[in-house]
C-alpha positions as CSV (number, residue, x, y, z in Angstrom):
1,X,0.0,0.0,0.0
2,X,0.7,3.7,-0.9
3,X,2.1,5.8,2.5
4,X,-0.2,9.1,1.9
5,X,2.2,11.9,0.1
6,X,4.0,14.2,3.5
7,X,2.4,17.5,3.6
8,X,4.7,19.8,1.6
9,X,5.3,23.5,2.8
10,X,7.5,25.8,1.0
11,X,9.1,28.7,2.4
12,X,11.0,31.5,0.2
13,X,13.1,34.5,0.7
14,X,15.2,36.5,-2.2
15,X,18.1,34.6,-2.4
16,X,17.1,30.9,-0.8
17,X,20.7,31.2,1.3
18,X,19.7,33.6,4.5
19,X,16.4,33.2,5.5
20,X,14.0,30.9,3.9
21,X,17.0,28.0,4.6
22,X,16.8,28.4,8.1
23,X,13.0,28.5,7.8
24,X,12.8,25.3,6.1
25,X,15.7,23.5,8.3
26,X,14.4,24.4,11.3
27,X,10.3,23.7,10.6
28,X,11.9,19.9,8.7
29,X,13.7,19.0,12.3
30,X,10.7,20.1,14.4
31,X,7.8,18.5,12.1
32,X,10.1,15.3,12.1
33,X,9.5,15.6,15.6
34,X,6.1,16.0,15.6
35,X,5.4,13.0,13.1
36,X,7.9,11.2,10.9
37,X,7.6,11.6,7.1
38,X,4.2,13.8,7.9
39,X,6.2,17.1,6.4
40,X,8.4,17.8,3.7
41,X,9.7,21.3,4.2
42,X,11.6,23.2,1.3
43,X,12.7,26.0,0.0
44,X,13.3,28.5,-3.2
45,X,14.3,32.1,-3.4
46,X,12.5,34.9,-5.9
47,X,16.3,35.8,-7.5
48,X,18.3,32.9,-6.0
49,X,21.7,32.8,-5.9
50,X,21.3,28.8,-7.6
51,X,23.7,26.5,-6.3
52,X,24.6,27.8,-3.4
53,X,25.3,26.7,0.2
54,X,23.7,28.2,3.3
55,X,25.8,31.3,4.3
56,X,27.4,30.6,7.2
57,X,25.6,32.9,10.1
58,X,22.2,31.5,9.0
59,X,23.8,28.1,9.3
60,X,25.1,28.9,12.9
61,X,21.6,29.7,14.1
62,X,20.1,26.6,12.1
63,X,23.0,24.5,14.2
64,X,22.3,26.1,17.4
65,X,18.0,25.3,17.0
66,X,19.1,21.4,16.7
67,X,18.7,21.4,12.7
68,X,21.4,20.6,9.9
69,X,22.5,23.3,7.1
70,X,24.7,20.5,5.5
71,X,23.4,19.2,1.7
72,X,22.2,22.4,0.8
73,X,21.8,24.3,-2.5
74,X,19.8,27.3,-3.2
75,X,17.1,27.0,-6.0
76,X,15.2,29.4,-8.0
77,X,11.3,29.7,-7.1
78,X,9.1,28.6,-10.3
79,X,5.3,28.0,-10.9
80,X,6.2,23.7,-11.4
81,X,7.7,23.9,-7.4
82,X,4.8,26.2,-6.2
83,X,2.1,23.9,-7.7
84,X,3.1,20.8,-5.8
85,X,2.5,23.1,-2.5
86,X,-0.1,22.7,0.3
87,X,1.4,25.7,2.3
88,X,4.2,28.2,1.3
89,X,5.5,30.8,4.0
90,X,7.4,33.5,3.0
91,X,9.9,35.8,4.7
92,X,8.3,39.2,3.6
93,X,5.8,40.5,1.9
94,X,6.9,41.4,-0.8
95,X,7.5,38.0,-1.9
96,X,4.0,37.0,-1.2
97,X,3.5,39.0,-4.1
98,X,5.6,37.4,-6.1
99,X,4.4,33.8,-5.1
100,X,1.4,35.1,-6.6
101,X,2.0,36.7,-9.8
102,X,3.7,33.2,-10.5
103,X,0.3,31.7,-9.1
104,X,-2.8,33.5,-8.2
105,X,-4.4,30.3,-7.3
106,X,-1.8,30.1,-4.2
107,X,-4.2,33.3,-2.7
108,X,-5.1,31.1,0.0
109,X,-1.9,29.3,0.8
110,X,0.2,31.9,1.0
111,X,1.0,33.9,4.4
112,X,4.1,35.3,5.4
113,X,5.4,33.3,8.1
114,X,5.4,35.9,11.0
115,X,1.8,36.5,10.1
116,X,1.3,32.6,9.8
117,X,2.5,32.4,13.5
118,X,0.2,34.7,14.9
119,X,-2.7,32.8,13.0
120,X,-2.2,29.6,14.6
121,X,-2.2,31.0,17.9
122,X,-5.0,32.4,17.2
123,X,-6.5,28.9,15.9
124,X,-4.6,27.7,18.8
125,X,-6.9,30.0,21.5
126,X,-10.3,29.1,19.2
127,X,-9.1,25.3,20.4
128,X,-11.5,24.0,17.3
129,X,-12.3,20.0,18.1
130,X,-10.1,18.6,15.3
131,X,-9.9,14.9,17.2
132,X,-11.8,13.4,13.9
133,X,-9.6,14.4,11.0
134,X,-6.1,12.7,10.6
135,X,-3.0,15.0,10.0
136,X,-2.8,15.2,6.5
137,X,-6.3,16.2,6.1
138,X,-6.1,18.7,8.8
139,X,-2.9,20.7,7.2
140,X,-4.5,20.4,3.9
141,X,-7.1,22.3,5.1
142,X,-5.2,24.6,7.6
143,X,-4.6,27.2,5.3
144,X,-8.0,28.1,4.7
145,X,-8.8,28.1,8.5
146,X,-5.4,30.0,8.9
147,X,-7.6,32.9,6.2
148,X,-10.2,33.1,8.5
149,X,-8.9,34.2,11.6
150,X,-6.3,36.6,9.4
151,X,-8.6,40.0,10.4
152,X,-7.8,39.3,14.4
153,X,-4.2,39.3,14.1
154,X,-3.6,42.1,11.6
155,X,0.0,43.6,11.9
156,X,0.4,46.9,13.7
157,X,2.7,47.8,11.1
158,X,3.2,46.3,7.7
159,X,6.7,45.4,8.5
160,X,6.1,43.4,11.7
161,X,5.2,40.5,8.7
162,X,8.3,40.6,7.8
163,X,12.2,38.5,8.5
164,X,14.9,41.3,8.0
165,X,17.1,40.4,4.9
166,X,20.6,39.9,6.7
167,X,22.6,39.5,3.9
168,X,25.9,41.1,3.0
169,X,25.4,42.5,6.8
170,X,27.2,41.8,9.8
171,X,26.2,39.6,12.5
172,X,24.0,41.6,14.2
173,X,21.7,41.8,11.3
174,X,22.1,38.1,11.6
175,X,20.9,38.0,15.2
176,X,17.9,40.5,14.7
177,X,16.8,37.9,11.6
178,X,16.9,35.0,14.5
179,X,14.8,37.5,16.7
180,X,12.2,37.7,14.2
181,X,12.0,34.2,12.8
182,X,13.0,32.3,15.5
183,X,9.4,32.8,17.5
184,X,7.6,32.0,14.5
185,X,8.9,29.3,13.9
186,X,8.7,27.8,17.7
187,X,4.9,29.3,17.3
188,X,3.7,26.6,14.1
189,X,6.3,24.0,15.7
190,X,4.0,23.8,18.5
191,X,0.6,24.7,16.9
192,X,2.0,21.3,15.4
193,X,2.8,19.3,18.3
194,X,-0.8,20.4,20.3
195,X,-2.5,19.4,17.1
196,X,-1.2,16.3,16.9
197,X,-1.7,15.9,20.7
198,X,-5.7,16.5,19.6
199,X,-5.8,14.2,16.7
Protein backbone atom coordinates (compact mmCIF):
# COMPACT_ATOMS: atom_id res chain seq x y z
CA UNK A 1 0.00 0.00 0.00
CA UNK A 2 0.74 3.68 -0.87
CA UNK A 3 2.09 5.77 2.52
CA UNK A 4 -0.19 9.06 1.85
CA UNK A 5 2.23 11.89 0.14
CA UNK A 6 4.02 14.24 3.52
CA UNK A 7 2.40 17.54 3.65
CA UNK A 8 4.66 19.83 1.57
CA UNK A 9 5.31 23.51 2.82
CA UNK A 10 7.46 25.76 1.01
CA UNK A 11 9.07 28.74 2.43
CA UNK A 12 10.96 31.51 0.18
CA UNK A 13 13.10 34.49 0.71
CA UNK A 14 15.21 36.47 -2.17
CA UNK A 15 18.13 34.65 -2.40
CA UNK A 16 17.06 30.94 -0.76
CA UNK A 17 20.68 31.16 1.35
CA UNK A 18 19.70 33.63 4.53
CA UNK A 19 16.42 33.18 5.49
CA UNK A 20 14.01 30.90 3.91
CA UNK A 21 16.97 27.96 4.58
CA UNK A 22 16.78 28.38 8.08
CA UNK A 23 13.04 28.49 7.76
CA UNK A 24 12.80 25.33 6.05
CA UNK A 25 15.73 23.49 8.33
CA UNK A 26 14.36 24.36 11.33
CA UNK A 27 10.32 23.66 10.56
CA UNK A 28 11.88 19.94 8.70
CA UNK A 29 13.74 19.04 12.30
CA UNK A 30 10.75 20.11 14.42
CA UNK A 31 7.83 18.45 12.12
CA UNK A 32 10.09 15.27 12.11
CA UNK A 33 9.47 15.58 15.65
CA UNK A 34 6.11 15.97 15.57
CA UNK A 35 5.41 12.96 13.06
CA UNK A 36 7.93 11.18 10.90
CA UNK A 37 7.57 11.62 7.06
CA UNK A 38 4.25 13.83 7.93
CA UNK A 39 6.17 17.10 6.41
CA UNK A 40 8.35 17.76 3.70
CA UNK A 41 9.66 21.26 4.25
CA UNK A 42 11.59 23.22 1.33
CA UNK A 43 12.74 25.99 0.02
CA UNK A 44 13.32 28.48 -3.19
CA UNK A 45 14.32 32.15 -3.38
CA UNK A 46 12.51 34.93 -5.92
CA UNK A 47 16.26 35.84 -7.50
CA UNK A 48 18.31 32.90 -6.05
CA UNK A 49 21.73 32.82 -5.85
CA UNK A 50 21.34 28.84 -7.59
CA UNK A 51 23.65 26.48 -6.29
CA UNK A 52 24.65 27.80 -3.40
CA UNK A 53 25.30 26.68 0.17
CA UNK A 54 23.75 28.16 3.29
CA UNK A 55 25.80 31.33 4.31
CA UNK A 56 27.41 30.55 7.16
CA UNK A 57 25.64 32.92 10.07
CA UNK A 58 22.24 31.52 9.00
CA UNK A 59 23.85 28.15 9.31
CA UNK A 60 25.06 28.89 12.90
CA UNK A 61 21.63 29.67 14.07
CA UNK A 62 20.08 26.61 12.14
CA UNK A 63 22.97 24.49 14.15
CA UNK A 64 22.30 26.08 17.40
CA UNK A 65 17.95 25.29 17.04
CA UNK A 66 19.09 21.40 16.71
CA UNK A 67 18.74 21.44 12.65
CA UNK A 68 21.40 20.60 9.85
CA UNK A 69 22.46 23.32 7.10
CA UNK A 70 24.70 20.51 5.48
CA UNK A 71 23.43 19.21 1.67
CA UNK A 72 22.23 22.36 0.85
CA UNK A 73 21.79 24.27 -2.54
CA UNK A 74 19.83 27.28 -3.20
CA UNK A 75 17.13 26.95 -5.97
CA UNK A 76 15.22 29.39 -7.95
CA UNK A 77 11.26 29.72 -7.08
CA UNK A 78 9.10 28.60 -10.25
CA UNK A 79 5.32 27.97 -10.92
CA UNK A 80 6.23 23.75 -11.37
CA UNK A 81 7.66 23.88 -7.41
CA UNK A 82 4.77 26.18 -6.24
CA UNK A 83 2.07 23.95 -7.75
CA UNK A 84 3.12 20.79 -5.76
CA UNK A 85 2.51 23.15 -2.52
CA UNK A 86 -0.10 22.70 0.33
CA UNK A 87 1.43 25.73 2.30
CA UNK A 88 4.16 28.23 1.35
CA UNK A 89 5.53 30.79 4.05
CA UNK A 90 7.39 33.54 2.98
CA UNK A 91 9.87 35.78 4.67
CA UNK A 92 8.33 39.25 3.59
CA UNK A 93 5.81 40.54 1.93
CA UNK A 94 6.91 41.43 -0.81
CA UNK A 95 7.49 37.97 -1.87
CA UNK A 96 4.05 37.00 -1.22
CA UNK A 97 3.53 38.98 -4.14
CA UNK A 98 5.63 37.38 -6.09
CA UNK A 99 4.44 33.80 -5.07
CA UNK A 100 1.44 35.15 -6.57
CA UNK A 101 2.04 36.68 -9.79
CA UNK A 102 3.68 33.19 -10.49
CA UNK A 103 0.30 31.69 -9.13
CA UNK A 104 -2.82 33.50 -8.21
CA UNK A 105 -4.37 30.27 -7.32
CA UNK A 106 -1.76 30.08 -4.16
CA UNK A 107 -4.16 33.30 -2.68
CA UNK A 108 -5.10 31.14 0.00
CA UNK A 109 -1.86 29.26 0.83
CA UNK A 110 0.21 31.85 1.03
CA UNK A 111 1.02 33.92 4.37
CA UNK A 112 4.11 35.32 5.37
CA UNK A 113 5.44 33.27 8.13
CA UNK A 114 5.40 35.93 10.97
CA UNK A 115 1.76 36.47 10.07
CA UNK A 116 1.30 32.60 9.83
CA UNK A 117 2.47 32.41 13.46
CA UNK A 118 0.19 34.73 14.87
CA UNK A 119 -2.70 32.79 13.03
CA UNK A 120 -2.22 29.59 14.59
CA UNK A 121 -2.19 30.99 17.89
CA UNK A 122 -5.03 32.36 17.24
CA UNK A 123 -6.51 28.91 15.95
CA UNK A 124 -4.58 27.68 18.83
CA UNK A 125 -6.92 29.97 21.46
CA UNK A 126 -10.27 29.06 19.16
CA UNK A 127 -9.06 25.33 20.38
CA UNK A 128 -11.50 23.96 17.27
CA UNK A 129 -12.28 20.04 18.07
CA UNK A 130 -10.11 18.59 15.26
CA UNK A 131 -9.89 14.85 17.23
CA UNK A 132 -11.76 13.38 13.88
CA UNK A 133 -9.59 14.39 10.96
CA UNK A 134 -6.09 12.74 10.59
CA UNK A 135 -3.04 15.01 10.04
CA UNK A 136 -2.80 15.23 6.52
CA UNK A 137 -6.29 16.22 6.08
CA UNK A 138 -6.09 18.71 8.85
CA UNK A 139 -2.93 20.74 7.25
CA UNK A 140 -4.50 20.42 3.88
CA UNK A 141 -7.08 22.34 5.15
CA UNK A 142 -5.23 24.65 7.62
CA UNK A 143 -4.60 27.24 5.35
CA UNK A 144 -7.99 28.08 4.69
CA UNK A 145 -8.80 28.09 8.50
CA UNK A 146 -5.39 30.01 8.90
CA UNK A 147 -7.62 32.94 6.24
CA UNK A 148 -10.16 33.05 8.52
CA UNK A 149 -8.94 34.17 11.59
CA UNK A 150 -6.34 36.63 9.42
CA UNK A 151 -8.59 39.96 10.40
CA UNK A 152 -7.76 39.33 14.39
CA UNK A 153 -4.21 39.25 14.08
CA UNK A 154 -3.56 42.11 11.63
CA UNK A 155 0.02 43.56 11.93
CA UNK A 156 0.38 46.95 13.67
CA UNK A 157 2.67 47.77 11.06
CA UNK A 158 3.24 46.31 7.74
CA UNK A 159 6.67 45.41 8.54
CA UNK A 160 6.06 43.41 11.67
CA UNK A 161 5.20 40.50 8.68
CA UNK A 162 8.32 40.60 7.82
CA UNK A 163 12.16 38.50 8.51
CA UNK A 164 14.90 41.27 8.01
CA UNK A 165 17.07 40.44 4.94
CA UNK A 166 20.64 39.87 6.72
CA UNK A 167 22.63 39.55 3.90
CA UNK A 168 25.86 41.08 3.00
CA UNK A 169 25.45 42.49 6.79
CA UNK A 170 27.24 41.80 9.78
CA UNK A 171 26.23 39.63 12.50
CA UNK A 172 24.01 41.57 14.22
CA UNK A 173 21.69 41.77 11.29
CA UNK A 174 22.05 38.08 11.56
CA UNK A 175 20.93 38.00 15.16
CA UNK A 176 17.87 40.53 14.66
CA UNK A 177 16.78 37.87 11.55
CA UNK A 178 16.91 35.04 14.46
CA UNK A 179 14.78 37.46 16.67
CA UNK A 180 12.22 37.73 14.19
CA UNK A 181 11.99 34.21 12.77
CA UNK A 182 12.95 32.29 15.48
CA UNK A 183 9.37 32.76 17.55
CA UNK A 184 7.58 32.04 14.54
CA UNK A 185 8.93 29.27 13.94
CA UNK A 186 8.72 27.83 17.66
CA UNK A 187 4.91 29.27 17.30
CA UNK A 188 3.72 26.61 14.09
CA UNK A 189 6.31 24.02 15.74
CA UNK A 190 3.98 23.81 18.47
CA UNK A 191 0.61 24.75 16.92
CA UNK A 192 1.96 21.30 15.35
CA UNK A 193 2.84 19.33 18.34
CA UNK A 194 -0.81 20.45 20.32
CA UNK A 195 -2.51 19.41 17.09
CA UNK A 196 -1.17 16.35 16.89
CA UNK A 197 -1.67 15.89 20.73
CA UNK A 198 -5.72 16.53 19.65
CA UNK A 199 -5.77 14.22 16.69
Amino acid sequence: MDLPRPVRILTVCTGNICRSPVAERLLQAGLDQVLAGGFEVRSAGTRAMVGEPIQPLSADVIQTYGGSPDHFAARQLTQKILREQDLVLTMASSHRGEVLQLDPSLLKRTFTIREFARMVSALEERDDDTSSVDHLTFWRDLPARASSVRHLVLAAQASDNDVADPYKQGADAYLRMEDELAPAILRILRFARLSMQNA
